[in-house]
C-alpha positions in Angstrom: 112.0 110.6 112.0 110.4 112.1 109.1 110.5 115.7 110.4 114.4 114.9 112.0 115.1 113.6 108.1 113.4 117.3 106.9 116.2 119.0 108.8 118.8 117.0 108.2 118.0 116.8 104.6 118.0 121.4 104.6 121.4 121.5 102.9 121.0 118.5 99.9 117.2 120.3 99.8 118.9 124.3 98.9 121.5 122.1 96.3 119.1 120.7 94.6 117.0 123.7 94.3 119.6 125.8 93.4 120.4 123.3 91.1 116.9 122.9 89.0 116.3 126.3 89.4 120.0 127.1 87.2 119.2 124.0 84.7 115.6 125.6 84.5 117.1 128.9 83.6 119.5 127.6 81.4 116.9 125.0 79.2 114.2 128.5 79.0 117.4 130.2 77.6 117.5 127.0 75.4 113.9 127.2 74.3 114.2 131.0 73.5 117.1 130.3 71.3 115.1 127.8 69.4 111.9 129.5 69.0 113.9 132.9 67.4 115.8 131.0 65.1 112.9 128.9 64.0 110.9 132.1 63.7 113.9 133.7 61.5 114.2 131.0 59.1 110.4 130.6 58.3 109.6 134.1 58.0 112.9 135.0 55.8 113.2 132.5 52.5 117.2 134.1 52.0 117.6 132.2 55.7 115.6 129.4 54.7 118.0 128.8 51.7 121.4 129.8 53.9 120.3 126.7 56.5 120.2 123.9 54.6 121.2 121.5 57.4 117.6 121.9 58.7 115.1 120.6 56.3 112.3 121.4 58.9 112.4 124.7 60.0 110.0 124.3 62.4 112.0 121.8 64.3 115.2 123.6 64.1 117.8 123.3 67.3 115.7 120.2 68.3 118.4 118.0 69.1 120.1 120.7 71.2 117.3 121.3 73.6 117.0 116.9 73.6 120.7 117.0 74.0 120.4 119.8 76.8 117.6 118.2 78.9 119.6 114.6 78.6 122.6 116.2 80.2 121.0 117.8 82.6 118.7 114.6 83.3 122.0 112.9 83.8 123.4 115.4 86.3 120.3 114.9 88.5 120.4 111.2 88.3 123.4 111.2 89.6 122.9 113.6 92.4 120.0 111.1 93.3 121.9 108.0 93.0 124.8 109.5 95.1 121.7 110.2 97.8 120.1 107.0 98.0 122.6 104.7 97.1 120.0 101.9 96.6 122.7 98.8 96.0 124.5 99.2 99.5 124.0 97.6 102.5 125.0 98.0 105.7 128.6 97.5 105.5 129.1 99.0 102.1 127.6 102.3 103.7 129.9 102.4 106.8 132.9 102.1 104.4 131.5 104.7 101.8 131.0 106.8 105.0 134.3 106.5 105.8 135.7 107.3 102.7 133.9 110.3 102.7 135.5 111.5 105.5 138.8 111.1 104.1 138.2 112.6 100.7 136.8 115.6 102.7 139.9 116.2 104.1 141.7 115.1 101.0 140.2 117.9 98.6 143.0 120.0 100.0 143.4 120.6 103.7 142.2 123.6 103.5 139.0 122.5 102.5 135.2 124.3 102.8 135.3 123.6 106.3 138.6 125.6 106.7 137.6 128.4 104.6 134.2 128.7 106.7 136.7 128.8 110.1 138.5 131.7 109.4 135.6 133.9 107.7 137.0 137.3 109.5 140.2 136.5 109.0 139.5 137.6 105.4 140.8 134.5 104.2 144.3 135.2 105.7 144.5 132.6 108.6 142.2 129.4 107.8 144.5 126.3 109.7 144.0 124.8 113.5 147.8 125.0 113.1 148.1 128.5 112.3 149.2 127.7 108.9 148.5 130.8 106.4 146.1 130.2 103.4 146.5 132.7 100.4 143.4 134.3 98.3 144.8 131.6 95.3 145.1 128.6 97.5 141.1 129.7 98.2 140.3 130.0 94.6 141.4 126.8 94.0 140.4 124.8 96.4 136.7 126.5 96.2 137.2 125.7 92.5 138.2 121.9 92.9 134.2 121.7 94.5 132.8 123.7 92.0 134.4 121.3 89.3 133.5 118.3 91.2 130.5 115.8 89.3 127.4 115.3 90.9 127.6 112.0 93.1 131.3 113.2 94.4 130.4 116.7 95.3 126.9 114.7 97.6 129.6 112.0 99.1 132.4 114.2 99.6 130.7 117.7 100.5 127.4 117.3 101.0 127.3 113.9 103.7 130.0 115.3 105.5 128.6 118.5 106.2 125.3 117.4 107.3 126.6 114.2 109.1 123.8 111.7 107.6 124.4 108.7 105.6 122.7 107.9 101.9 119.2 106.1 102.5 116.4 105.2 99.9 113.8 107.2 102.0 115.7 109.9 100.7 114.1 110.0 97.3 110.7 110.8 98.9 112.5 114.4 99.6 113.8 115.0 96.4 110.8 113.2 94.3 108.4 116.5 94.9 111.1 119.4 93.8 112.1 117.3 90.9 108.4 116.4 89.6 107.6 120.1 89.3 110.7 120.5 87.7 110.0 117.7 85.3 106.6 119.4 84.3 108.2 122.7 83.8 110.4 121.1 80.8 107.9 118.8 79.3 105.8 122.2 79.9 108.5 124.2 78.3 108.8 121.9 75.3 105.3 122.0 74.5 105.1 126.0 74.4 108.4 125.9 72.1 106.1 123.4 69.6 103.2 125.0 69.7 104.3 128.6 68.9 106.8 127.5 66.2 104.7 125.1 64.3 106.5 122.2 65.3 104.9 118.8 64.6 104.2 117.1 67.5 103.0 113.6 66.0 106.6 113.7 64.1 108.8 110.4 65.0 111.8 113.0 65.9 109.5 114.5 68.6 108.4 111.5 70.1 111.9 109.8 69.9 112.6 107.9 72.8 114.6 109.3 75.4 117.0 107.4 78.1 114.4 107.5 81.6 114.7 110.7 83.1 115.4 111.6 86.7 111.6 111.2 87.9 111.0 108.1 85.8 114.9 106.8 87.5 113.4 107.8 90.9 110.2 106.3 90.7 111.6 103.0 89.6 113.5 102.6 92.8 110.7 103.7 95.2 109.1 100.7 93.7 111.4 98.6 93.5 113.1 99.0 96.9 111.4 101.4 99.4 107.9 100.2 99.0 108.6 96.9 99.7 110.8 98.3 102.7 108.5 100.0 103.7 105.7 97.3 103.9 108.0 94.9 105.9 109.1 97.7 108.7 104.9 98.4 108.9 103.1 95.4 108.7 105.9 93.1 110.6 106.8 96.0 113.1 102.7 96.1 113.7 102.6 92.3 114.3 105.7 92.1 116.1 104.2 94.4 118.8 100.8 92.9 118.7 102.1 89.3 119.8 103.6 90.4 123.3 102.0 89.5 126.4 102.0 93.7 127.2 101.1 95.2 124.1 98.1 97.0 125.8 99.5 97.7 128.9 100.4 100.8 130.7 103.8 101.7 130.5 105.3 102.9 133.9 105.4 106.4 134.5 107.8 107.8 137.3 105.9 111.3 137.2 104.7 110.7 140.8 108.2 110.3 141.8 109.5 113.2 140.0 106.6 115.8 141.3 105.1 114.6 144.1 102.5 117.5 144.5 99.8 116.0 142.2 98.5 118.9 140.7 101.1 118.6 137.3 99.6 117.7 134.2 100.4 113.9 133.1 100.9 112.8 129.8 100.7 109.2 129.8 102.4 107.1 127.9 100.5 105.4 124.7 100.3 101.5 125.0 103.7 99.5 122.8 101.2 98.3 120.3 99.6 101.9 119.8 102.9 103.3 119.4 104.2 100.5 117.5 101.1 101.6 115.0 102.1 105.3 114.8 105.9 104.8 114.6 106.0 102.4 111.8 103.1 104.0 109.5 104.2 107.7 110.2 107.0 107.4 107.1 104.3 105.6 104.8 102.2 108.4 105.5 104.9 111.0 105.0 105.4 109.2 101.7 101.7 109.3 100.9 101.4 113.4 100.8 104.6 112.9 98.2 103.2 110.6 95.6 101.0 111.6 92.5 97.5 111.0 93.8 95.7 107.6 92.6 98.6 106.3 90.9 100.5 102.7 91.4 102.5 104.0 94.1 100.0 105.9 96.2 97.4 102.8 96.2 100.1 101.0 97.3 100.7 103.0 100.3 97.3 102.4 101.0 96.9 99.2 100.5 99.9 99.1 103.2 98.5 101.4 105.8 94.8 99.4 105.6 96.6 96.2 105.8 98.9 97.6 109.1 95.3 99.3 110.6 93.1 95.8 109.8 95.7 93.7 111.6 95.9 95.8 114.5 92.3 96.8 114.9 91.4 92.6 115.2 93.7 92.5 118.0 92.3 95.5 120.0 88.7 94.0 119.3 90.1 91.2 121.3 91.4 92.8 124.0 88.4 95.1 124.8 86.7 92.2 124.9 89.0 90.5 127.6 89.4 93.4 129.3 86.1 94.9 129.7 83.3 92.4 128.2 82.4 90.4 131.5 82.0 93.5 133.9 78.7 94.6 135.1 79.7 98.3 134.1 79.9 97.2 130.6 76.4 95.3 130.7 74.8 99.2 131.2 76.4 100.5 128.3 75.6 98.2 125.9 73.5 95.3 124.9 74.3 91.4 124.2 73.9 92.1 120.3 77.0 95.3 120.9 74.3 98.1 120.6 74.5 101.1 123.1 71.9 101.8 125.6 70.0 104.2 125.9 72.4 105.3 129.1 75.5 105.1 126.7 73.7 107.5 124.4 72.7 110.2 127.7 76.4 110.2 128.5 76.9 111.0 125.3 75.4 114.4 125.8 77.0 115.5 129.1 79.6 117.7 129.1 82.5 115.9 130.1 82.3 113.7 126.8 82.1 116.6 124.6 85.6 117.8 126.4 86.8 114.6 126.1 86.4 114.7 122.6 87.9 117.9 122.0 91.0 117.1 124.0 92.1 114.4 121.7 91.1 116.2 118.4 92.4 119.1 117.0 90.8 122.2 116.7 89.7 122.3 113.2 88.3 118.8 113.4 85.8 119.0 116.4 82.8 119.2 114.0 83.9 116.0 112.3 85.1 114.4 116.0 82.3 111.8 116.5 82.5 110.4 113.3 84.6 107.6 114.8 81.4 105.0 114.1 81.8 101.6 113.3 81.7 101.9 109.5 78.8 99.9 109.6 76.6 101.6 111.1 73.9 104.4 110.0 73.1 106.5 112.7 77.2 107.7 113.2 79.5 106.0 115.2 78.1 103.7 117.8 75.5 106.4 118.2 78.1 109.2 119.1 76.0 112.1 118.7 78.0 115.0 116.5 79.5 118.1 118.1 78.4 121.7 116.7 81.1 124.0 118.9 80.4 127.7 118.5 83.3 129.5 116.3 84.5 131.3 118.5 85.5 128.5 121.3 89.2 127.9 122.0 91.1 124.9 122.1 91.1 123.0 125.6 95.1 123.1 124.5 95.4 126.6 124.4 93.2 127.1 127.7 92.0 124.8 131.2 89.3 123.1 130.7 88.1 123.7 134.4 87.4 127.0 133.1 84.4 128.5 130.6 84.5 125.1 128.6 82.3 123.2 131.7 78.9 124.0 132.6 77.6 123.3 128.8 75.6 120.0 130.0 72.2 121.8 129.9 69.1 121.5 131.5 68.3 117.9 133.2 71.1 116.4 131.4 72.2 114.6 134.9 68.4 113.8 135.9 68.2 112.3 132.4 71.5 109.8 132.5 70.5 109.0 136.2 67.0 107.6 135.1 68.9 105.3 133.4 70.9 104.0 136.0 68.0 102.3 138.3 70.2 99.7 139.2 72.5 102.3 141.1 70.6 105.3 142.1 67.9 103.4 143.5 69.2 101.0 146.2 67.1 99.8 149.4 70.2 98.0 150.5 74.2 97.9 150.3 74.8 96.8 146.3 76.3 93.3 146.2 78.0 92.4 143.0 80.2 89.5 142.1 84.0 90.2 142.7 84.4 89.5 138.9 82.0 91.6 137.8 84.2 94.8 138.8 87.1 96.0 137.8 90.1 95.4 140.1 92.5 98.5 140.5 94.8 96.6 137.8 92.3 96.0 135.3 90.9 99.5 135.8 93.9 101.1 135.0 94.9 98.6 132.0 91.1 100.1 130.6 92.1 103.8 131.2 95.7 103.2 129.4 94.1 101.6 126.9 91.4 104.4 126.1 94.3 106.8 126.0 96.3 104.8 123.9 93.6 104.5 121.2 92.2 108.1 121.1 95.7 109.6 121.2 96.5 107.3 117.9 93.6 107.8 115.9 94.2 111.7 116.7 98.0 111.3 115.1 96.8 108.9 112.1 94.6 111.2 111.7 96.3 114.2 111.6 98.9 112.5 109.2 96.2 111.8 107.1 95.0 114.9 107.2 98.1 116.7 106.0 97.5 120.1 104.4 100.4 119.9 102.3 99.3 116.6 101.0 96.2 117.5 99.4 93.9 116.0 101.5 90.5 117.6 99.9 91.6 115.7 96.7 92.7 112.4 98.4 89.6 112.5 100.2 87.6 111.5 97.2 89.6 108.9 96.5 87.9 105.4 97.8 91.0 103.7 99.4 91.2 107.0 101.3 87.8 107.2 102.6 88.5 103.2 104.0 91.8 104.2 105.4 89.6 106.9 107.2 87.3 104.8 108.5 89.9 102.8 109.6 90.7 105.6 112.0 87.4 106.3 113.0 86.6 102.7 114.2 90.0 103.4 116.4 88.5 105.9 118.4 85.3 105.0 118.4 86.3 101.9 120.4 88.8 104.3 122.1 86.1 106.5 123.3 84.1 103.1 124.6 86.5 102.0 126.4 86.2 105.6 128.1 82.9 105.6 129.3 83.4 102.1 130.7 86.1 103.6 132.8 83.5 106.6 134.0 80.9 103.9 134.5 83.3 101.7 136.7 84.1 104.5 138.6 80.3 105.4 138.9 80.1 101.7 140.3 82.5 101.5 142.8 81.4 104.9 144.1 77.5 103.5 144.8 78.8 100.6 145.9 80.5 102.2 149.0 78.1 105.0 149.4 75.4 102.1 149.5 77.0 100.7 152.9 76.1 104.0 154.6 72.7 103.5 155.2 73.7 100.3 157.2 76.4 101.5 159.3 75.4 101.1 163.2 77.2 104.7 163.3 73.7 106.0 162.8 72.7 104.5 166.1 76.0 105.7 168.0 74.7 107.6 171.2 78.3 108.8 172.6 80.3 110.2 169.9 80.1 111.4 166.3 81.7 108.8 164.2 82.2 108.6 160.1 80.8 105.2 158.9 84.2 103.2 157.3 82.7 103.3 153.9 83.2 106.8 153.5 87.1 106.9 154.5 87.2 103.9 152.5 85.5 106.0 149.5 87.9 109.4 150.4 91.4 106.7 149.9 89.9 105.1 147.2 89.0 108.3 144.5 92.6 109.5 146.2 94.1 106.6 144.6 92.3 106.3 142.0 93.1 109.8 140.9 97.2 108.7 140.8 96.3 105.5 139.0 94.5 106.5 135.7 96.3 109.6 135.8 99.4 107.5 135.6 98.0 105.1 133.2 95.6 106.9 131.1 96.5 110.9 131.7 94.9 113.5 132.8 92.1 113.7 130.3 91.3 110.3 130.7 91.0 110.7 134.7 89.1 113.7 134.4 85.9 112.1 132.2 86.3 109.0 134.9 85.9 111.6 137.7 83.0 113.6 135.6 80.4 114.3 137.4 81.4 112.8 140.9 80.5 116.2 142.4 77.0 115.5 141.8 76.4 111.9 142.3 78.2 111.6 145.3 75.1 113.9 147.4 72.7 112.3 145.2 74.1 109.0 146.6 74.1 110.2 150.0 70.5 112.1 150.1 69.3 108.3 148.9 71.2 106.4 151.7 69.4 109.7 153.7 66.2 108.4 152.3 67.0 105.0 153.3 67.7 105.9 157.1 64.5 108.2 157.3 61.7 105.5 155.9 63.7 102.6 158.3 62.7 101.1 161.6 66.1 101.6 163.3 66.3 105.1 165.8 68.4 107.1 164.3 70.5 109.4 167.2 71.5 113.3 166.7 75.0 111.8 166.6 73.9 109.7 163.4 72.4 112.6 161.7 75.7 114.7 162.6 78.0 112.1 161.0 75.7 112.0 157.8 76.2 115.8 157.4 80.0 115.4 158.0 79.9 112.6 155.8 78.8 115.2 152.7 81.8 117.8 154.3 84.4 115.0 153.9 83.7 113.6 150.4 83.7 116.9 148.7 87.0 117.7 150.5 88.4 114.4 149.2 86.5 114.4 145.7 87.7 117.7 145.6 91.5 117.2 146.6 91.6 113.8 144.1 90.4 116.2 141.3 92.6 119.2 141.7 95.0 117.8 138.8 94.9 120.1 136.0 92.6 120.4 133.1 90.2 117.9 135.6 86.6 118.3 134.7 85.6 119.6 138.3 82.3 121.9 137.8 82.5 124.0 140.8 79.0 125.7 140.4 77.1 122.2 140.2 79.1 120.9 143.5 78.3 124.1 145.7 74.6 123.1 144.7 74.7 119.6 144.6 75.9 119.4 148.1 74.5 122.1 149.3 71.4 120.8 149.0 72.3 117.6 150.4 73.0 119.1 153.4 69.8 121.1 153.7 67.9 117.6 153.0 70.0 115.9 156.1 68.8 119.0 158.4 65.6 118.2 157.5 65.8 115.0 159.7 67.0 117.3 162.8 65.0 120.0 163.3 61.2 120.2 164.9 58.0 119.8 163.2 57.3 123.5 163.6 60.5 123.9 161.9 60.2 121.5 159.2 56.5 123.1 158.3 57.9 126.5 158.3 60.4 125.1 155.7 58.1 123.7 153.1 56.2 126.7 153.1 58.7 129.3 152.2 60.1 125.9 149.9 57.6 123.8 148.4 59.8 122.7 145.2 62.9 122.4 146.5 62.4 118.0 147.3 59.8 116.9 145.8 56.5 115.9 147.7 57.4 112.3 148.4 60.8 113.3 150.2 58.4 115.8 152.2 56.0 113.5 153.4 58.8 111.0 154.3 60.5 113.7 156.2 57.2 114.2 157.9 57.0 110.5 158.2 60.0 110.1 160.0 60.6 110.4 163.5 63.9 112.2 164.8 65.6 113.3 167.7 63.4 116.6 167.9 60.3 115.5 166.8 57.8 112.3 166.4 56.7 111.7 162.8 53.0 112.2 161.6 52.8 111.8 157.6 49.4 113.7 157.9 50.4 116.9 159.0 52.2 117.2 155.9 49.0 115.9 154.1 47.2 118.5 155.8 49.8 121.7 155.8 49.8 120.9 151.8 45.6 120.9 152.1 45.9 124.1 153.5 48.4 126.0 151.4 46.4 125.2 148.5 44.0 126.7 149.9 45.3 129.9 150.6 46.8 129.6 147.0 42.9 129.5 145.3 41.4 132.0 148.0 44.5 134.6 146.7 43.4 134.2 143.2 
């Protein structure tokens, strides 16, 4: 609401301006007058004499510019009071409202609002009735406005026009134009002393004034908004946090609405998230428009750390419900909460550093993986900092599915999959306990709730970080810095939650690629036949795809789906691995449905990642199942052929998946491990002879 208020607020904003910047001309004219008659009579004795009615002559016309400022002090009180009307409530404003109305139409019937209607008639015709308005019935009723006080022209003029009612927020919009306009006098008034002589320490000078417009203002953000303020944040915050769905995803009828697939989805943040961002957003707002370090602006922050504490315990909680008991979360990080070293590897693949950008803005990407526990020493939970060229664009402004991917670097994947024994390196179908992986449900509550939490720390963030609030100077200021880490620790644990959700997906994806290797398809002698796993695997990253896009977005789906184009052949060159060192006869039909195995799941990994802005790296799937497919022909061709292909190809596998290629015996050949013992003898050999 705070930029809807802005707007709302344009015409009070260009009267008040209009009207400080006439009082400022008229006090300068003020201060002028004063300074040349305190000049004359001090620097003529004949004047001095004439002027007896000012003993000091360096304080001459003194109570005229007090006098001045006090009325025009007064005139701005009033505008503000007429704004903000602090002492009504609800009822009292409907009925002021309504009287508005009435004396809008009262000030003459041909009113402002008239006038404005029948601008080309040249004032001639004005009424809906076709009633004429002369130039004198104009005059006066454009001079019954002009002679209207402060308070009546806002309620009777001003509300009308712009169709709000009077609110207490509203003196956060005023307070800023009327501070600088505050300082100007007090500036003014100063100058005037300093080059007249005046004595400053003097009991006239430092007479006590009635509280001026700023002092009047302040009193009443004090006294009423703040604690308003609190109540709608901190109660608003809790209210949220206490229902059953406050981390839930929100239903999304997207799907329904384009059907197609490809569109890009923006989930939904979770009630409690939004809840968060809806009720500190004015406090923030009012942040960038208090004095720096004073009462008010501590305050605030004592508010907003109060609002992110309260929320952040209940999140704790329900990462740990959500996500504490699955085996995916065991990888990632130890009993004691420390990340692994496969946590930190993931850390430096590409897909997190897009992540990253996606859900900060473009200015901030250096400072992005700050979002560390505060306690911590090494950065957030080990989140390794980001140091983007300059000359990179926003993943906003361009797809990410373009230049962005392809940063990972060399043996980045071969790195993160050392770490992942447990499911790179299975003899057998992987067994885990139903519990110990997420269900479809719970996998999508995960991927809603990494959403919700990056996207919020991104906008508390960015309100924070509000250039027209000052924010290098607030920066320095200790309740600040918490308040930042506040926001940190948000999407730190938001950007947890997201490799857990990459992780599961990495999990369920073994799991059914694991079942290959035992399929009796293998062993099928009169037709070609897919094992079920992999249709099972093709509907499930199909639906998959639809679910966290719907729960989490598209940027959340994308990092689950990182990287599927190269551990899917991995996976199935290791089930390949299995078949070729086991003791069941594997048939031509067997080693044709492994190769259309590798032809199917790229057409489904591919067709469940053609959303937009979806991490797909096109260049590492072309090799990555490419040479799957070349290691699955291995198992085909003859021994004459399979020699002739180490030889022009030595480093392509490495020697162990040669010698059990040799090993194994196929449809075209019987296997003999020492011929590849002895073809290796041999080209070494030849390779010391050459030299």
């Amino acid at each position: 609401r705070s930029g809807d208020d802005e707007d709302d607020l344009k015409e009070f904003r260009i009267h008040l301006n209009n009207l400080l910047k006439a009082f400022q001309g008229v006090f300068t004219r003020f201060l002028h007058l004063a300074q040349i008659l305190r000049h004359k009579i001090c620097s003529d004795p004949i004047l001095e004499k004439m002027c007896p009615s000012y003993p000091v002559p360096s304080s001459a016309l003194h109570t005229v510019v007090v006098n001045a400022e006090l009325a025009m002090q007064r005139e701005l009180k009033g505008f503000i009071s007429a704004c903000i009307a602090e002492s009504a409530d609800r009822s009292s404003r409907e009925k002021s409202k309504r009287d508005r109305m009435r004396n809008a139409m009262i000030i003459g019937d041909q009113s402002q609002l008239d006038v404005e209607r029948g601008i080309f008639s040249l004032g001639i015709t004005t009424g809906l009735g076709g009633t004429g308005m002369g130039t004198e019935g104009w005059k006066k009723s454009r001079a019954n406005i002009a002679e209207l006080p402060p308070d009546q022209f806002v309620s009777n003029v001003l509300f009308p026009r712009s169709n709000v009612d009077p609110e207490v927020r509203h003196a956060l919009t005023f307070r800023r134009s009327i501070s600088r306009w505050t300082h100007e006098v007090s500036e003014g008034r100063k100058e005037l002393a300093v080059c007249s002589g005046e004595d400053t320490n003097s009991p006239m000078y430092n007479a006590t004034m009635e509280e001026g417009a700023l002092v009047y203002m302040d009193n009443i953000i004090q006294r009423t908004l703040l604690p308003e303020m609190q109540d709608e944040a901190v109660n608003a915050v809790i209210h949220f946090l206490e229902r059953h769905d406050a981390f839930d995803p929100i239903a999304n009828d997207v799907f329904t609405r384009y059907p197609h697939h490809t569109v890009q989805v923006e989930a939904e943040m979770s009630v409690a998230c939004q809840a968060l961002y809806t009720s500190t957003r004015p406090i923030f707002m009012a942040l960038h428009r208090l004095p720096k370090g004073g009462d008010m602006y501590l305050s605030l922050v004592t508010m907003l750390e109060h609002a992110m504490l309260t929320f952040l315990s209940r999140m704790k909680q329900r990462i740990s419900d959500l996500c504490h008991s699955k085996a995916a979360f065991s990888l990632l990080e130890d009993q004691r909460g420390n990340p692994t070293p496969l946590s930190q590897f993931m850390e430096r693949r590409n897909g997190f550093t897009l992540l990253q950008r996606i859900y900060s803005d473009e200015d901030d990407v250096d400072d992005t993986t700050g979002a560390v526990e505060p306690t911590t020493t090494r950065g957030v939970g080990g989140i390794h900092p980001l140091a983007p060229s300059e000359s990179d664009t926003s993943p906003r402004k361009m797809g990410l599915n373009g230049k962005l991917s392809g940063a990972d670097g060399r043996g980045a994947f071969e790195r993160e999959v050392a770490q992942l024994d447990v499911l790179c390196r299975f003899k057998e179908p992987l067994q885990f306990e139903r519990s110990t992986l997420c269900t479809d449900e719970e996998h999508m509550k995960a991927a809603c709730l990494a959403n919700s939490l990056l996207r919020v720390a991104s906008l508390l963030d960015g309100q924070l970080r509000s250039r027209a609030g000052g924010w290098e100077k607030s920066s320095k200021i200790k309740a600040i810095r918490d308040l930042q880490s506040a926001i940190k620790t948000i999407r730190y644990h938001g950007l947890r939650v997201a490799k857990f959700c990459r992780m599961e997906m990495l999990m369920q994806t073994a799991k059914r690629m694991s079942e290959i290797c035992a399929s009796s398809v293998l062993q099928a002698e009169d037709a070609i036949r897919l094992p079920s796993c992999v249709n099972n695997l093709g509907e499930y990253l199909t639906a998959s795809s639809d679910t966290l896009r719907e729960a989490g977005g598209n940027a959340i789906a994308a990092y689950s789906f990182s990287s599927l184009e190269q551990y899917i052949p991995f996976y199935l060159m290791h089930a390949a691995r299995i078949v070729a060192g086991g003791s069941k006869t594997v048939t031509m039909n067997g080693i044709e449905s492994l190769d259309r195995t590798g032809s199917v799941l790229y057409r489904d990994l591919k067709g469940a990642t053609s959303f937009e802005n979806s991490f797909w790296d096109e260049e590492a799937a072309a090799h990555s199942f490419e040479e799957s497919a070349v290691f699955i022909n291995l198992m085909e061709i003859s021994v004459t052929d399979l020699e002739g292909h180490y030889r022009s190809k030595p480093k392509q596998f490495s020697d162990e998946d040669y010698e059990l290629m040799f090993a194994f015996t196929g449809p075209r050949r019987r296997g003999d491990a020492r011929r590849f013992n002895l073809l290796k003898s041999k080209m070494k050999t030849l390779k010391n002879s050459s030299r």
